[in-house]
LUMDO-853525 format. One line per 4 residues: their letters; for each residue x, y, z of N, C-alpha, C, CB. Coordinates in Angstrom, 1 decimal. Atoms other than C-alpha are relative to their C-alpha. Glycine has a CB too. Layout:
<recs>
a	X:Y:Z:X:Y:Z:X:Y:Z:X:Y:Z  ...
</recs>
This chain:
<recs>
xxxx	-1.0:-0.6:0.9:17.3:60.9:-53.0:1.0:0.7:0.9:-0.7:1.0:-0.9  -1.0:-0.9:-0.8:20.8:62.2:-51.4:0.2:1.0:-0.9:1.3:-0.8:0.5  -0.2:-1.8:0.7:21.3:65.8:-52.4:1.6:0.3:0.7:-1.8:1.5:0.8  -1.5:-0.7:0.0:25.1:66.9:-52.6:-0.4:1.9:-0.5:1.1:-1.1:-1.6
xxxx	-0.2:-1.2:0.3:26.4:70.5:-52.4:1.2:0.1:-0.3:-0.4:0.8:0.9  -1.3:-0.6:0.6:28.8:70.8:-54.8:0.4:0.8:-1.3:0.8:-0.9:0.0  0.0:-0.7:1.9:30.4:72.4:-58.0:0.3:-1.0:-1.0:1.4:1.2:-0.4  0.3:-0.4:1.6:29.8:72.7:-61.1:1.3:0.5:-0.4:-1.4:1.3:-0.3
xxxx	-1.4:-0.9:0.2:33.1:73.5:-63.1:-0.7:0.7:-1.6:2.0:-1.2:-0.2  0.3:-0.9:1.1:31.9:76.3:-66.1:1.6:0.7:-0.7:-1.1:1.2:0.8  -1.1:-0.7:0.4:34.2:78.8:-67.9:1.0:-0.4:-1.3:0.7:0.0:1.1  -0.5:0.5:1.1:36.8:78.3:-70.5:1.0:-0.7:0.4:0.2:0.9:-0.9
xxxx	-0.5:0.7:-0.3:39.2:76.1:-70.7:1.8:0.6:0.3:-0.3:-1.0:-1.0  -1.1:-0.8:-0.4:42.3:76.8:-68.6:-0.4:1.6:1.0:0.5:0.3:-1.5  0.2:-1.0:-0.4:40.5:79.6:-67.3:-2.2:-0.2:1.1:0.5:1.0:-1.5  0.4:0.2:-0.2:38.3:77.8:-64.8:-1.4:0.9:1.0:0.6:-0.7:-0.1
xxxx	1.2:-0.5:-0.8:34.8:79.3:-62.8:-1.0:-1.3:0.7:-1.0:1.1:-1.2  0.8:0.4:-0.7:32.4:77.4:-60.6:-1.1:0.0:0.2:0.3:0.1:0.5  1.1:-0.1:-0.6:28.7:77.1:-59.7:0.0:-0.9:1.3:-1.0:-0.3:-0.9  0.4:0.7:-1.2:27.8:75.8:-56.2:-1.6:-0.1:-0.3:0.4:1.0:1.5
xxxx	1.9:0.5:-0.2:24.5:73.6:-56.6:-0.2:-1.1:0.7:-0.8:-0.4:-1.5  0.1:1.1:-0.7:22.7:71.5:-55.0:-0.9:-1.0:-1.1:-0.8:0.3:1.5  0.0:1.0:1.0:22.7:68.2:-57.0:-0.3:-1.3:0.6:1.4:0.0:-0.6  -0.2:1.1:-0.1:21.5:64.4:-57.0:1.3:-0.3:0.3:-0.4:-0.4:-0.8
xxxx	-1.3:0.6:-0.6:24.2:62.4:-55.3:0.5:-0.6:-1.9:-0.5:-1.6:1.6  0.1:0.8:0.8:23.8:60.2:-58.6:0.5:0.4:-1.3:-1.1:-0.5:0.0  -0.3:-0.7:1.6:23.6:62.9:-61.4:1.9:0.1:0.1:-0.9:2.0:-0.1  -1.7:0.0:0.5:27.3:63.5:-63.0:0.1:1.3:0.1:0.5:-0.5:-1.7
xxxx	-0.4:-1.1:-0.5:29.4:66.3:-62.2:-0.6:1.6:-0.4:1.2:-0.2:-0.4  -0.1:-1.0:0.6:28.6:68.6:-64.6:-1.4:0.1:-0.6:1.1:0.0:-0.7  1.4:-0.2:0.6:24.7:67.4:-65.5:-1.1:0.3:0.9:-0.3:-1.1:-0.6  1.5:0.2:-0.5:21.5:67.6:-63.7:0.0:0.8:1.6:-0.5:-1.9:0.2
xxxx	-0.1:-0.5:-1.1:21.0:69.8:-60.8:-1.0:0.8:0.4:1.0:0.5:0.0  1.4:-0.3:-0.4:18.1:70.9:-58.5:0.2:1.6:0.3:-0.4:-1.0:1.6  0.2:-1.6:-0.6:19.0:74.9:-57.2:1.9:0.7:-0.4:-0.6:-0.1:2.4  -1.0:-0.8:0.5:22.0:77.3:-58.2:-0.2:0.9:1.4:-0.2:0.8:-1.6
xxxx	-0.3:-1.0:-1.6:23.7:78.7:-54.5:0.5:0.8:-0.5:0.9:-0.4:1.3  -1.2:-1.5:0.2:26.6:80.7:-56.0:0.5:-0.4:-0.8:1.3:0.6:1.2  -1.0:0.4:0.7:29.6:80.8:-57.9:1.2:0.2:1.0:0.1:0.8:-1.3  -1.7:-0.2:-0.3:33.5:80.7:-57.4:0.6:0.0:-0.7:0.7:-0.8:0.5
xxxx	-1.3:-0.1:0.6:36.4:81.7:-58.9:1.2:0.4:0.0:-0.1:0.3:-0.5  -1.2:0.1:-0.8:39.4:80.8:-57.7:1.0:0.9:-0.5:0.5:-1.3:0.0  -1.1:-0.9:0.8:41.5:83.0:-60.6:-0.4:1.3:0.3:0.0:-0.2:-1.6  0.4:-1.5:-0.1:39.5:86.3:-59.8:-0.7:0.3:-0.8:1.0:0.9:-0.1
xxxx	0.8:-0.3:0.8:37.5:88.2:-61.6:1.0:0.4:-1.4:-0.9:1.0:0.6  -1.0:0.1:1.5:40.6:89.3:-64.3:1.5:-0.1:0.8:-0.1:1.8:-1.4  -1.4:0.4:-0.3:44.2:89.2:-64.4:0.2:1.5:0.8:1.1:-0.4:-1.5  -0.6:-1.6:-0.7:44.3:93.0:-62.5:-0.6:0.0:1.4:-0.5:1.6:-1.0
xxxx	0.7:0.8:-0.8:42.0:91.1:-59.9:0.2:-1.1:0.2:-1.0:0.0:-0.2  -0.4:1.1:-0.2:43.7:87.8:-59.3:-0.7:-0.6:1.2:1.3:0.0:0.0  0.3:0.7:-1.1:42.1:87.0:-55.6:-1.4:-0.9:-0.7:-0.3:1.1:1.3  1.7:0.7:0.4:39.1:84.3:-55.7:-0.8:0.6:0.6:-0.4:-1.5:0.3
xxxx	1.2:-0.3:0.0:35.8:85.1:-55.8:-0.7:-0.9:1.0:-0.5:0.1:-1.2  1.2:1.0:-0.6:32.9:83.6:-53.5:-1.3:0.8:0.2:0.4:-0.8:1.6  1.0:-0.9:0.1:29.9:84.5:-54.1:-1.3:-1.2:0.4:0.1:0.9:-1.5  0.4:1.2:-0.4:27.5:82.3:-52.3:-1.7:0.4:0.9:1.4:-0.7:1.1
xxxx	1.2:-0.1:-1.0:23.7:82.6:-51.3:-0.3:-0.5:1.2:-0.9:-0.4:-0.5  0.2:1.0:-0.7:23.9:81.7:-47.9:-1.4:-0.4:0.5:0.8:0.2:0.9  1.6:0.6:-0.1:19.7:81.7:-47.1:0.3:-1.7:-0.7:-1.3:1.2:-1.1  0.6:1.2:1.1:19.6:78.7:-49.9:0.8:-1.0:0.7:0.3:0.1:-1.7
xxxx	-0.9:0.8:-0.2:22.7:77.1:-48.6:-0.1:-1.1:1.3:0.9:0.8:0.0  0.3:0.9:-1.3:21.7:76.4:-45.3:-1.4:-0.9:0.2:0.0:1.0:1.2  0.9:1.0:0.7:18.3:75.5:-46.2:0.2:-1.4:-0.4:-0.3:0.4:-1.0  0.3:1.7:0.4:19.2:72.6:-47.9:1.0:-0.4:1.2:0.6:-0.7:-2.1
xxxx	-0.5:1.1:-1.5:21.8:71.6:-45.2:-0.4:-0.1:1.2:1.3:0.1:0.4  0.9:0.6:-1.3:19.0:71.7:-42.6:-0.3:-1.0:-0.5:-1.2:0.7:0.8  1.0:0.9:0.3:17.3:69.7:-45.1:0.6:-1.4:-0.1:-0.6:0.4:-1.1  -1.2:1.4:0.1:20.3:66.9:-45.1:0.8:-0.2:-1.0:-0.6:-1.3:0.0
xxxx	-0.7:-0.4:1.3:22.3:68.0:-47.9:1.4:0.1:0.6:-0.7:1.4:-0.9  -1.4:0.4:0.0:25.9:66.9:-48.0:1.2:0.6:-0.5:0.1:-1.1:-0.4  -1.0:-0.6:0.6:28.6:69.4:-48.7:1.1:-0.9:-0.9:0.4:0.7:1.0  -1.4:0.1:0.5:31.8:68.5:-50.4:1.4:0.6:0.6:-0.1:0.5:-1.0
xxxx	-1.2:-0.6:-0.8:35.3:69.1:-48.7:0.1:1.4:-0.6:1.6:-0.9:-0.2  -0.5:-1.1:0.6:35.8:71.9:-50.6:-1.3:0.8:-0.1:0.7:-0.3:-1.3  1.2:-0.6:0.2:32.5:73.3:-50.9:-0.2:0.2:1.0:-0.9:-0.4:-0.5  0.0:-0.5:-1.4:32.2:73.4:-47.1:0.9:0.3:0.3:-0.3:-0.6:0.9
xxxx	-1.2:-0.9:-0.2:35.4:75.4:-47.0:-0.4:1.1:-0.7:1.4:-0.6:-0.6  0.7:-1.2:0.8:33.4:77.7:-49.3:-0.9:0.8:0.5:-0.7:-0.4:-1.1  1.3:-0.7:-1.3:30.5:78.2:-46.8:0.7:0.2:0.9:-1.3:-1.0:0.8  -0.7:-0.9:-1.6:33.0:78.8:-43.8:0.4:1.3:-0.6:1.6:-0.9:1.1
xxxx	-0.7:-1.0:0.2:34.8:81.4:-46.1:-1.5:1.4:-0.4:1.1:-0.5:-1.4  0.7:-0.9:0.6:31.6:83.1:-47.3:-1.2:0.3:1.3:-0.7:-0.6:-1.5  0.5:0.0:-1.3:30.2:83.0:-43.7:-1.3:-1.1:0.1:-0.6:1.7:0.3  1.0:0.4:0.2:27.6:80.2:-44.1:0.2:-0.7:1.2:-0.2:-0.6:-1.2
xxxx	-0.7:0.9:-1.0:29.3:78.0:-41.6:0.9:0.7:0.7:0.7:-1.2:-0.5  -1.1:-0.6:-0.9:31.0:79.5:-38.6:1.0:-1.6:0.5:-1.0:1.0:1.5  -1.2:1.2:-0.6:34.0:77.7:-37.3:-0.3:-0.9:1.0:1.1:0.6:0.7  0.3:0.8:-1.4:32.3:76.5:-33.9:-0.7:-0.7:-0.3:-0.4:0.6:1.1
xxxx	1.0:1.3:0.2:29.8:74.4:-35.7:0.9:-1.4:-0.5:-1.3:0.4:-1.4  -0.7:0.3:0.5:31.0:71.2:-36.4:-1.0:-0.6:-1.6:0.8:-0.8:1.0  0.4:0.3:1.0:30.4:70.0:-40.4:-1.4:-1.1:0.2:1.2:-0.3:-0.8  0.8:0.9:0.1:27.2:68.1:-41.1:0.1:-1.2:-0.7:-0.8:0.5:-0.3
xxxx	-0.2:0.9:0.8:28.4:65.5:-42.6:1.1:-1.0:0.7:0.4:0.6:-1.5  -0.8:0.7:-1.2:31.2:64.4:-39.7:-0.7:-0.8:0.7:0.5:0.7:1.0  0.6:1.1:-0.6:30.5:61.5:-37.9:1.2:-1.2:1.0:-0.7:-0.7:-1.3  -0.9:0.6:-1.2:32.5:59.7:-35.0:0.9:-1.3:-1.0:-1.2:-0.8:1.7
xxxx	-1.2:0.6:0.8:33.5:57.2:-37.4:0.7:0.2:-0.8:-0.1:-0.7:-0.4  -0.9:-0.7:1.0:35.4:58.7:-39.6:1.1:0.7:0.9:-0.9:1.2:-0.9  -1.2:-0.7:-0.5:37.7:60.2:-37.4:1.2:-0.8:0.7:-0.5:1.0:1.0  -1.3:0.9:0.7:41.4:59.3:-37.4:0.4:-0.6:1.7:1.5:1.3:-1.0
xxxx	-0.3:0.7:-1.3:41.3:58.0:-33.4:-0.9:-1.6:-0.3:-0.9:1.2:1.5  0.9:1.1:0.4:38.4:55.6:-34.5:0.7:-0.8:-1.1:-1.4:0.6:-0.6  -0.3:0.6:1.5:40.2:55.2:-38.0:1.0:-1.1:0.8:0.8:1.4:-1.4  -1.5:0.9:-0.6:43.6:53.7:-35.7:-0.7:-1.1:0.6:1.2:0.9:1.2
xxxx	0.8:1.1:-0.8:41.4:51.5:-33.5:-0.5:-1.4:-1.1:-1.5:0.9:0.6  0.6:0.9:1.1:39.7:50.1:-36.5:1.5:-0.8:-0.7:-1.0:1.1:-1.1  -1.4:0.9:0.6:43.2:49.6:-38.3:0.7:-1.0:1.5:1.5:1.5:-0.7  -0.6:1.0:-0.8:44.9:48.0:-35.0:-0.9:-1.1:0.5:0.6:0.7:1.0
xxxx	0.9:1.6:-0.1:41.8:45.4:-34.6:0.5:-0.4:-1.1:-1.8:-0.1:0.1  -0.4:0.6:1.1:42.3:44.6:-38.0:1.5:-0.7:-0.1:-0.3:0.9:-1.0  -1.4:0.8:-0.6:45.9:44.2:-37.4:0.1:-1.6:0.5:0.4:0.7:1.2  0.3:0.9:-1.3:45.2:42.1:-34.8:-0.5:-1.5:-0.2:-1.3:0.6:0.8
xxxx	0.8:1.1:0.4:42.8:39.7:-36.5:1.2:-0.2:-1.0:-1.7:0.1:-0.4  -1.1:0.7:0.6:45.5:39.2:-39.2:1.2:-0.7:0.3:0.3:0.6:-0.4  -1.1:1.2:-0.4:48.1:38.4:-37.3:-0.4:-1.4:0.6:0.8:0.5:1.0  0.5:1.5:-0.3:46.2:35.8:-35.5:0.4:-0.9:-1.1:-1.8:0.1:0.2
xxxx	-0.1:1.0:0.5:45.7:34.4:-38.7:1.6:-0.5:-0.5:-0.8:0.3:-0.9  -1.5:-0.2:0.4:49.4:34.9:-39.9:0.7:-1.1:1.5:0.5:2.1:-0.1  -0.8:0.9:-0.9:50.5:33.1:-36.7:-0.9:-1.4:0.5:0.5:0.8:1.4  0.8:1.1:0.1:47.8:30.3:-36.7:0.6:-0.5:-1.4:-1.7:0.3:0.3
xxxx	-0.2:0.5:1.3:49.2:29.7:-40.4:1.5:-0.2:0.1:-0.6:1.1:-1.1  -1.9:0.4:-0.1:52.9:29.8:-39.8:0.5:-1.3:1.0:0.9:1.7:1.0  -0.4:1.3:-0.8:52.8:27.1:-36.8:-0.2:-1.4:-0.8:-1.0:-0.1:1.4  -0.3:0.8:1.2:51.2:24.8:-39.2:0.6:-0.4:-1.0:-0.4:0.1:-0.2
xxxx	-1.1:0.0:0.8:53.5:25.3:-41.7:1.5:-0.4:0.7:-0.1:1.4:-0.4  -1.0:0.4:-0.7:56.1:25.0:-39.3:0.0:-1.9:0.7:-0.1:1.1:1.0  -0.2:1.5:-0.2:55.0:21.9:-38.3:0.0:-1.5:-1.0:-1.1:-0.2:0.8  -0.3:0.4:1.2:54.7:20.5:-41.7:1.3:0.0:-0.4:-0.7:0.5:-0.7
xxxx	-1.5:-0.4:0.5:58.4:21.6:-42.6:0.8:-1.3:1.0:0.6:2.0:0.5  -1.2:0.8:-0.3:59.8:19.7:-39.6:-0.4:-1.2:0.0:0.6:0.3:1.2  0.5:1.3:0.5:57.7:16.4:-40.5:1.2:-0.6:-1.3:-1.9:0.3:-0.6  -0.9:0.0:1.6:59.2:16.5:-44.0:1.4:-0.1:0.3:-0.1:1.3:-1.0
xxxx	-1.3:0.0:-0.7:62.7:17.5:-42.0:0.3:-1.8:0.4:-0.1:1.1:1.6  -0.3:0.6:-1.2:62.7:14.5:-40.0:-0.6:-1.2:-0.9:-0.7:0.6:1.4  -0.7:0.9:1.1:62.1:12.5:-43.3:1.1:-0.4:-0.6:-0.3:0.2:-0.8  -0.8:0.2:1.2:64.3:13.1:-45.4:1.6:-0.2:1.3:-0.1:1.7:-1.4
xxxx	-1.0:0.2:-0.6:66.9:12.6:-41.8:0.1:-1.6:0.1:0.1:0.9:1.1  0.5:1.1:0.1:65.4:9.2:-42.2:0.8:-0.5:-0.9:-1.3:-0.2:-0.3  -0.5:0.8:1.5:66.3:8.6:-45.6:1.6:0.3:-0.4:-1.1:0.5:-1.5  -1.7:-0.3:0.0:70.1:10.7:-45.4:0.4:-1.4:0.7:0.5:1.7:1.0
xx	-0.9:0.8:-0.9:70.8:7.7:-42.4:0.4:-0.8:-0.8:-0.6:-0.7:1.2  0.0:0.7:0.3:70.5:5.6:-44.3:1.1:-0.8:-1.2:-0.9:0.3:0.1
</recs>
């Protein structure tokens, strides 16, 4: 079972709030979920309090992400802000391929192998065109 750490969106409508849980990868956003870390709320607690809130158990939090539990972009922006994650760690969920030196490598092989085909397909073609050419200069002589 992959276990996600993300939110939960609660509250009323227009006037959103947050739970941070740790959730089946599988379950749906807003159903089934194994432990309640925290909340968030990005509007504040009222309108005379506008900053967001984070309010975030970090014990529980890290727990499950020793245990192999997969933040969310935004939810691991929630643990660096609420101190769960210091800056010098890097995210658990990074991985050499994913990153955008690897990502270019990967796109310029691919490149690569396309054009092959794109210029293994154009000579052909080209050689077909001047077959047909070199008909029809046959049949103009004439």
């Amino acid at each position: 079972m992959a276990v996600k750490l993300r939110l939960v969106r609660m509250g009323k409508k227009k006037q959103p709030t947050y739970r941070l849980v740790a959730a089946d990868s599988r379950s749906p956003r807003d159903g089934r979920f194994l432990e309640i870390l925290g909340t968030y709320a990005p509007r504040g607690r009222s309108t005379a309090d506008p900053d967001a809130v984070v309010s975030i158990d970090n014990e529980k939090a890290l727990k499950w992400l020793r245990d192999g539990a997969q933040p969310t972009d935004r939810v691991e922006k929630l643990l660096r802000i609420s101190g769960a994650l210091d800056n010098s760690t890097t995210p658990p969920h990074t991985s050499t391929a994913h990153s955008p030196a690897n990502t270019r490598e990967r796109g310029a092989n691919a490149g690569d192998d396309n054009a092959d085909v794109v210029d293994s397909g154009d000579s052909g073609e080209a050689g077909e065109a001047g077959e047909a050419g070199d008909s029809n200069e046959v049949v103009d002589s004439k």
